[in-house]
C-alpha positions in Angstrom: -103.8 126.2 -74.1 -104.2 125.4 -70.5 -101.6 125.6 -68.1 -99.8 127.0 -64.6 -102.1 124.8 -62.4 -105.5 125.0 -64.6 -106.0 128.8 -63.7 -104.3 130.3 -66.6 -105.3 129.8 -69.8 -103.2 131.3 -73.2 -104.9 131.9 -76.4 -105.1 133.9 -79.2 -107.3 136.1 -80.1 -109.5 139.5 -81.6 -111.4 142.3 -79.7 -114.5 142.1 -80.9 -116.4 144.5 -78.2 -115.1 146.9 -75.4 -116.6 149.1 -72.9 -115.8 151.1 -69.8 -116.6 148.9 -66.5 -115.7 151.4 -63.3 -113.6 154.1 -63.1 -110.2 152.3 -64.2 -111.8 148.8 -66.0 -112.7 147.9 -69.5 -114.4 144.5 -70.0 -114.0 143.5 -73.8 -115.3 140.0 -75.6 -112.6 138.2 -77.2 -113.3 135.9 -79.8 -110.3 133.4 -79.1 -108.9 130.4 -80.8 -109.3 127.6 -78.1 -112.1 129.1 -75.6 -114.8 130.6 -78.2 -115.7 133.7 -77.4 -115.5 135.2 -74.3 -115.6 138.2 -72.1 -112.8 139.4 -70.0 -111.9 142.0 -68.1 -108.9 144.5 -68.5 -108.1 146.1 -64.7 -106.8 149.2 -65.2 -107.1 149.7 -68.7 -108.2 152.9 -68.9 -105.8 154.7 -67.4 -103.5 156.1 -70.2 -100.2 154.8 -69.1 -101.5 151.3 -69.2 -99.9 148.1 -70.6 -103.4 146.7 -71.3 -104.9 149.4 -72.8 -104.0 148.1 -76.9 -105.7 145.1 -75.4 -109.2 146.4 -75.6 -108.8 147.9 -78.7 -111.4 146.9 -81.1 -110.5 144.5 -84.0 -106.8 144.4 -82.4 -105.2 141.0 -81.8 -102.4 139.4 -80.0 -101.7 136.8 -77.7 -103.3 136.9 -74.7 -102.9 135.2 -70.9 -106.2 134.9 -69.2 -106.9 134.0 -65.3 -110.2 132.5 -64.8 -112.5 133.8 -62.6 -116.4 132.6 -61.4 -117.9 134.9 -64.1 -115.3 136.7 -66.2 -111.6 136.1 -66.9 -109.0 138.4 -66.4 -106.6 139.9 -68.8 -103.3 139.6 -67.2 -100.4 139.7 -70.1 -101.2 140.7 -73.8 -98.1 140.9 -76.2 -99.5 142.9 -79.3 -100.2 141.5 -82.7 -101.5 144.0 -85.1 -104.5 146.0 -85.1 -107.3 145.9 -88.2 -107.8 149.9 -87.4 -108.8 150.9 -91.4 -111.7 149.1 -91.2 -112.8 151.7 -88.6 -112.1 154.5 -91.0 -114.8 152.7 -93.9 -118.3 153.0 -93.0 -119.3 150.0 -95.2 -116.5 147.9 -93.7 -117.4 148.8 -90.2 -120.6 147.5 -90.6 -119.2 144.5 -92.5 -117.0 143.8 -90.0 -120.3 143.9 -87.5 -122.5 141.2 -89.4 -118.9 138.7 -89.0 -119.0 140.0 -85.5 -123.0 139.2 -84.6 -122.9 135.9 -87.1 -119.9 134.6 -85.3 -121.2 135.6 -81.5 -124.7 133.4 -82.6 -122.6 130.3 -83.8 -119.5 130.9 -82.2 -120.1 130.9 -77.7 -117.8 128.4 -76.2 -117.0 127.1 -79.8 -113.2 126.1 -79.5 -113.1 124.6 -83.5 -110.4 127.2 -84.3 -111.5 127.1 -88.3 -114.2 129.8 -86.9 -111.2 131.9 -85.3 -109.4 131.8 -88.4 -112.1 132.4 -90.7 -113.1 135.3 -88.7 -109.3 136.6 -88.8 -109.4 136.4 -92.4 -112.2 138.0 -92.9 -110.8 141.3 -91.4 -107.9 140.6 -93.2 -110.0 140.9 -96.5 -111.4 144.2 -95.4 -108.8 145.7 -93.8 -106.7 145.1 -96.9 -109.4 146.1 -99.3 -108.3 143.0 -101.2 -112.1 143.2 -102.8 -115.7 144.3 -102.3 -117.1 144.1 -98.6 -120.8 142.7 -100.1 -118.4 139.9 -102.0 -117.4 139.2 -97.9 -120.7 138.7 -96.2 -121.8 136.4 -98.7 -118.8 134.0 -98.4 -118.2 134.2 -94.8 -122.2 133.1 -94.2 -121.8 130.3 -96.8 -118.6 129.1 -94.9 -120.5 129.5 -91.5 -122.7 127.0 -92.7 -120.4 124.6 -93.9 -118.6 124.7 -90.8 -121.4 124.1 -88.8 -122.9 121.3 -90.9 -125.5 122.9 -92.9 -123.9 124.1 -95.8 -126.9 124.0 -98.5 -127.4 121.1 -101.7 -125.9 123.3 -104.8 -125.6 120.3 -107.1 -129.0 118.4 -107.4 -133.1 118.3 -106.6 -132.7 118.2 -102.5 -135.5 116.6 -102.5 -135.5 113.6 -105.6 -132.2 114.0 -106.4 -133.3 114.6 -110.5 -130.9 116.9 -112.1 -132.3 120.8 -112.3 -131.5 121.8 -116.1 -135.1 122.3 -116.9 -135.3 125.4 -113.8 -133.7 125.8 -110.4 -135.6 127.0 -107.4 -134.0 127.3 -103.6 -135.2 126.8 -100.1 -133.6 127.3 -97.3 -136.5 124.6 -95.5 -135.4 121.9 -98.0 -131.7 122.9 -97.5 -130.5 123.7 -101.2 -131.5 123.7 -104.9 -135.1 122.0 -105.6 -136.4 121.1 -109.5 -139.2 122.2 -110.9 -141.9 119.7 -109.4 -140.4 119.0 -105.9 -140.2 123.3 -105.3 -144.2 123.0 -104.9 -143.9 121.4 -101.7 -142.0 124.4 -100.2 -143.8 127.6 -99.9 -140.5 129.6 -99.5 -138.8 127.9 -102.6 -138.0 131.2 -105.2 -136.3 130.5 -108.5 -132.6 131.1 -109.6 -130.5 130.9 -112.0 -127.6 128.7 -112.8 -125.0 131.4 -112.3 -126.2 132.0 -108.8 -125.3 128.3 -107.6 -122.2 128.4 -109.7 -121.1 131.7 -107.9 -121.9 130.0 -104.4 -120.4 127.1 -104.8 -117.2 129.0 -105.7 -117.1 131.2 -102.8 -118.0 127.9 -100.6 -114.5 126.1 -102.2 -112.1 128.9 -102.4 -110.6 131.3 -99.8 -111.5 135.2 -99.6 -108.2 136.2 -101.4 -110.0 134.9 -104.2 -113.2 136.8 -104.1 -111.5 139.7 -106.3 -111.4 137.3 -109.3 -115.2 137.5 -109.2 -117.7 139.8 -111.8 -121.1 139.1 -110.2 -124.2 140.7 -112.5 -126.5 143.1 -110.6 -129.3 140.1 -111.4 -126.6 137.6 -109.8 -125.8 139.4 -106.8 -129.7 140.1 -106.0 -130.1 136.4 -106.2 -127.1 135.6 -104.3 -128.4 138.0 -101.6 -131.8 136.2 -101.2 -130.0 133.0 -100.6 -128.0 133.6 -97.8 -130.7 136.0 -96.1 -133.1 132.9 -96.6 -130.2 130.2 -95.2 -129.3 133.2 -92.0 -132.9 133.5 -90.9 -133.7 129.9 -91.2 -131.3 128.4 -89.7 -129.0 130.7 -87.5 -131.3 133.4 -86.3 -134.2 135.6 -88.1 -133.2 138.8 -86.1 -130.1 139.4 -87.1 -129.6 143.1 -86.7 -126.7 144.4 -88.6 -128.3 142.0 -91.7 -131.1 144.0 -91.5 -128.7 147.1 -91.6 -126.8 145.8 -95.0 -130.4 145.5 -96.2 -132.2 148.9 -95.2 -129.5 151.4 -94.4 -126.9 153.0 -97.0 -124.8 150.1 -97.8 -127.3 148.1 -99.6 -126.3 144.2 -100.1 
């Protein structure tokens, strides 16, 4: 929301990075409702009796009333929301809460649709919560970044002729969804899957996180599940995503 002359701007909005700038300074990236996300810096912040310092907290969120300047803006008022700080205190939600971070920052620059803002706002809520499993999380939230920026995948019938798939289902992210069993030939990064996969996905595409809990995924299921939105990440959003590649190697296997 723009006002006082254009030079102040007020928006909501999450801490999503911090660090020290200067002796007194902390420059933080906000992902905001109305400006995307953004960087910002917090004069004084460091210094302990501050009234800005909550505002560089990571994964905090309030209200916030931003000057802009040639390269930054500044912090000048934050009134305090609530902080997500238990997400901080589980390893596997930490890093959870990273890939929404990285996914959003490649999507989400100067993005001011505030369905991203909110998406991203519940998705800490879901973790911070522990309404239900973090792995349950990153598989929604990247089928809902694609729907939200107009590449959420076919799930319902041959991408490619259209034919209904009850005789086999393959996927590729290249063809953009499901493929039958002639048309997956023509795509060398089609694999096959099975009809509890697409039904799973297309569930987590139409209902909101709260729901995820309801879910009881198979171990084959989840594998599957996994493949799809690595294949839809890589192809279309970016092939280096680091903390994906963390959720795959490191201790908190997806």
């Amino acid at each position: 929301m723009k006002g006082y002359g254009g030079s102040l701007y007020r928006v909501n909005a999450i801490v999503v990075k911090a660090y020290s700038f200067g002796e007194n300074d902390r420059i933080v990236t906000l992902f905001t409702d109305r400006l995307g996300i953004i960087q910002a810096i917090a004069k004084g912040a460091r210094k302990i009796k501050s009234h800005l310092l909550s505002a560089t907290v990571p994964f905090s969120e309030g209200s916030y009333l931003l000057y802009k300047g040639r390269s930054l803006y500044t912090i000048t008022q934050f009134d305090f929301e609530e902080t997500h700080n238990k997400i901080a205190r589980d390893m596997e939600c930490l890093t959870c809460a990273e890939y929404l971070v990285e996914l959003s920052m490649k999507v989400g620059t100067e993005y001011t649709d505030d369905r991203l803002y909110m998406l991203f706002k519940d998705g800490l809520k879901y973790l911070d919560n522990g309404i239900g499993e973090p792995e349950l999380l990153v598989y929604a939230f990247s089928l809902w970044i694609m729907k939200l920026n107009g590449l959420k995948p076919n799930l319902i019938s041959c991408t490619q002729c259209y034919s209904s798939v009850d005789d086999g289902i393959w996927f590729s992210a290249e063809a953009g969804g499901v493929l039958c069993s002639k048309c997956h030939l023509n795509y060398a990064d089609s694999f096959r899957i099975d009809r509890s996969t697409i039904s799973v996905c297309r569930y987590m595409e139409e209902h909101q996180f709260s729901f995820l809990s309801h879910l009881n995924i198979l171990k084959r299921t989840r594998v599957e599940i996994d493949k799809v939105i690595k294949s839809l990440i890589r192809y279309y959003i970016d092939p280096d995503i680091r903390t994906l590649e963390l959720l795959s190697t490191g201790e908190y296997t997806l």
